[in-house]
Steps between C-alpha positions, in 0.01 A plus 500: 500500500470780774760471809299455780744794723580798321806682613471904535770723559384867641906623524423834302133512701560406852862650479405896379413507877855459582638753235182742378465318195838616434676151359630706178492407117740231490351282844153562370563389166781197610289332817169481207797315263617306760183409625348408155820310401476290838137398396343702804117457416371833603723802543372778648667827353406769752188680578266731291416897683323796470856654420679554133799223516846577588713316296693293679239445687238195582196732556356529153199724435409294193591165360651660223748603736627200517605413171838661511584273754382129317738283271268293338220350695508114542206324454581320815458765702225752585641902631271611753450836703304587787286743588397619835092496480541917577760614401495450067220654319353212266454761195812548444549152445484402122329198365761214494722478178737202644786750444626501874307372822247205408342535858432706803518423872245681730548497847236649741453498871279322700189721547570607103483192324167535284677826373806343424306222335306762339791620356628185397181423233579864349836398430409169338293614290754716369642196432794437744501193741406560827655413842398561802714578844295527871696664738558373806294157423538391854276782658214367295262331732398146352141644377686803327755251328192304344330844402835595379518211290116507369579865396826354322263262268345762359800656326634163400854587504839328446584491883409598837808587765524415867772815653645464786550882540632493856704205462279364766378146369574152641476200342152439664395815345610437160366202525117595648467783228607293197224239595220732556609699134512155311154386625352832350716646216394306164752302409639604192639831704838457644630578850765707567738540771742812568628504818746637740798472695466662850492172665779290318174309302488615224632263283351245710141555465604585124568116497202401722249693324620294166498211701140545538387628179600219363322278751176692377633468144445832429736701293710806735709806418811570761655840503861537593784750421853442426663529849163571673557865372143626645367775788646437864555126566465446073371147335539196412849440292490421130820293502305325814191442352564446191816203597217353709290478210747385289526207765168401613260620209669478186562828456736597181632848607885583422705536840792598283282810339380576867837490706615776181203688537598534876936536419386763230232705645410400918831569588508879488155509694574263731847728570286838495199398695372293779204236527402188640442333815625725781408448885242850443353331202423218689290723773319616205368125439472469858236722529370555125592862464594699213849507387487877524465523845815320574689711214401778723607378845834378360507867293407741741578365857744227474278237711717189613241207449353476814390837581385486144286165567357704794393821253333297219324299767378778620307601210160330443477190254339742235752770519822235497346442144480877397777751503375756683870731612364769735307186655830312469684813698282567737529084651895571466512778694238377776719164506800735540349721769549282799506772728665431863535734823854681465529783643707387797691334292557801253570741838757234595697523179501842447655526832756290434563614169516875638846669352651174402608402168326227348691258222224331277696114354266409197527156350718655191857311365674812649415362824811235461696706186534823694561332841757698671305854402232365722707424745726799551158712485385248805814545678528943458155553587367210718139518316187334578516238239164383368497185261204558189330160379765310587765345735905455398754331746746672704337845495411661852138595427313666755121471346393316167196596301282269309225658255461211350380145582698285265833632646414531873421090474798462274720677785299318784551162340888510339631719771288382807798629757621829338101559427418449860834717621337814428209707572246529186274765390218348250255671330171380546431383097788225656291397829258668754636301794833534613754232632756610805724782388290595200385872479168510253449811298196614267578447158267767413711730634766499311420458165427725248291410173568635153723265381487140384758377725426724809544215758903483413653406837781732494243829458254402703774454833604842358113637591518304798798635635344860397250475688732399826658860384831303464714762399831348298481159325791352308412210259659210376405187273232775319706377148192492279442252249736333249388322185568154654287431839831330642728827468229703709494322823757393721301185600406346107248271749283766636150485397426689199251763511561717198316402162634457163801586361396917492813606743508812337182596563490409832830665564352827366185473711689461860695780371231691411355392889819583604519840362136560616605421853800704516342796395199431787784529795836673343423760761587251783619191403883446370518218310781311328628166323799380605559180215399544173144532371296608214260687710871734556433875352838544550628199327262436243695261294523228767 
């Protein structure tokens, strides 16, 4: 007798997002074991391209390609790629010979489905089954879903999908697209569900949408992958799913095969690479936009979460769903480009700053290791002592500057007093609208683009104080970045605003914008560190 839920695990599919396809031999061909042996119903081995495979690899070119990677099929389970509905040219696929894949998953967008379904009937009558994935089921209108699912009948395949490619669904949702698809697909095609997990739900609608397939009594597919391995927020768990089915719906799959599959093969991915629910992830399902365009804000600007809410907001409710970068840029930059009145306030500095020494403290561990430097450089040359991003007790600042937002509230709120003690110069991507003793300078002004990281707090007060023609500067705290987060700041509790793990590269970029800047105003500016950095010509091994 057919199970009524079918269990499928897209680990090798979903997850090539995370690592280019790049699991290598012994993952690719241990997760397919492992998944086989735990009596997963459907595995889904990786996707088929326009490209000749890679080995080690889960884009194949051909199902052939696959072989290499198979112990002996079970009869239990059926292997499965997917195709995107452009991107694999059908001649190239071979009549089925039952040698690797037994089916093929199309997925299409919205305003493509009759192609993808199109598509579909080619394949099957090479003789594969057929599934079928629609992107982003929830921006189908309720007379599109029933077209959708008319068009569906006439290919007569194993399953239709519901995706919730934003991570965007509620249970409401779930719940009002799964009625309208059962009233109009034929019955003997199954519904599928893959989901995911930008708003904490996905295993719960996983267990909902079950829930009410079997209401209907009709027979449903659930994807999953072990540890939610899957683009941005990821999926539905395996071990989740698959325990729950075990529970509620007799399910008969192995935990003991599973929780090796994860010891033997997650472990290193899960150590290597990041995904799942994450607070930017979760703006993504907010407003149904394209994992890509968070990548990008988090890549190339370092956006704390609410000035990134603000950007994708910005963009219209068809371009959230696109990834459209120079778009993307362009609402960055005009979110950035607050631009206030301050050229009193710069005329005021500059004054002030005229012939005096300035002594930059940036938030780096030297600021508490290398103590008593600082202080007999304070106490010989009586500096105008300017705090970067941050505030630390018992020094004698005379100005603080905030460039970004997450730190000035951090520094307002934990330090209210020592915050309010001193006189603050903001650039305007912080605030337009000054409080009392708060100086407001264009941000604009002292950046310079080029780099990835151009908005790094210590370089850009550097460009600010060039422009103020401050002529000798003396910096401490500028340490650079350590392999552990916790050995690069003297306060572990700051906000973080640097992504990943890539201190290298980012050390090499600020010196690189370091370098750049020091050649722009050798002829006039003296410059020097005075506790140990990386950014140091002079003592490049620290």
């Amino acid at each position: 007798m057919e199970k009524n839920v079918q269990l499928l695990d897209c680990t090798l599919r979903d997850g090539a997002y995370i690592v280019n396809a790049e699991f290598g031999i012994p993952a690719i061909k241990g997760i397919i074991k492992k998944m086989q042996d735990a009596n997963i119903d459907i595995i889904e081995c990786g996707w088929l391209k326009d490209a000749p495979h890679e080995k080690g690899t889960s884009y194949y070119h051909v199902p052939s390609d696959l072989e290499q990677y198979l112990s002996a099929k079970k009869d239990h389970a059926t292997y499965v790629a997917m195709i995107d509905w452009d991107r694999y040219d059908l001649n190239t696929l071979p009549t089925y010979d039952g040698k690797s894949i037994d089916a093929i998953r199309v997925v299409f967008p919205k305003n493509k489905y009759k192609e993808g379904i199109s598509l579909g009937k080619i394949i099957k009558d090479k003789g594969y089954q057929v599934y079928f994935q629609a992107a982003n089921t929830l921006d189908y209108s309720d007379d599109e879903l029933i077209a959708l699912a008319n068009e569906i009948n006439s290919a007569s395949p194993v399953c239709l999908s519901v995706v919730d490619t934003f991570g965007a669904m509620y249970g409401e949702d779930l719940a009002h697209i799964v009625s309208i698809l059962d009233s109009h697909l034929d019955h003997p095609i199954k519904l599928g569900f893959h989901s995911h997990n930008n708003q904490q739900l996905s295993f719960a609608l996983t267990m909902q949408f079950v829930e009410l397939l079997q209401q209907r009594k009709r027979h449903c597919i659930v994807d999953s992958s072990l540890c939610g391995m899957g683009r941005g927020a990821g999926n539905a768990t395996t071990e989740l799913v698959a325990n729950f089915l075990n529970r509620s719906y007799q399910g008969n799959y192995d935990m003991n095969v599973i929780m090796d599959a994860i010891d033997m093969y997650m472990q290193h991915f899960q150590a290597n690479y990041q995904w799942g629910y994450s607070t930017p992830y979760f703006i993504a399902g907010m407003y149904c936009t394209h994992v890509n365009n968070i990548s990008y804000l988090l890549n190339n600007h370092r956006t704390n979460a609410r000035d990134m809410r603000n950007v994708i907001e910005s963009l219209s409710e068809e371009d959230r769903k696109k990834y459209d970068y120079d778009l993307l840029e362009q609402k960055y930059i005009d979110y950035q480009s607050k631009m206030v009145d301050d050229e009193e306030a710069l005329s005021k500095l500059a004054a002030q700053f005229e012939n005096r020494k300035i002594l930059l403290l940036l938030p780096g561990k030297s600021l508490v290791t290398e103590r008593e430097k600082i202080d007999a450089y304070i106490a010989e040359n009586a500096p105008i002592i300017i705090g970067v991003n941050a505030l630390f007790q018992n020094y004698p600042y005379d100005y603080v500057f905030f460039s970004n937002k997450a730190r000035y509230y951090y520094a307002k709120e934990i330090y209210p007093e020592l915050f309010h003690a001193f006189p603050r110069i903001i650039a305007s991507n912080v605030k337009t609208e000054g409080e009392e003793n708060e100086i407001l300078v264009n941000y604009n002004l002292f950046i310079k683009r080029g780099w990835e990281h151009f908005d790094n707090s210590g370089i850009m007060c550097l460009r600010l104080l060039n422009k103020l023609h401050a002529p000798k500067i003396a910096i401490a705290g500028f340490d650079g970045f350590s392999d552990s987060y916790d050995e690069s700041y003297a306060d572990i509790s700051l906000p973080r605003i640097n992504p990943g793990k890539a201190w290298g590269e980012l050390n090499a970029e600020i010196s690189d914008m370091l370098a750049d800047f020091k050649r722009s105003t050798k002829d006039y500016m003296k410059m020097e560190f005075i506790t140990s950095s990386k950014f140091d010509e002079e003592e490049p091994d620290k």
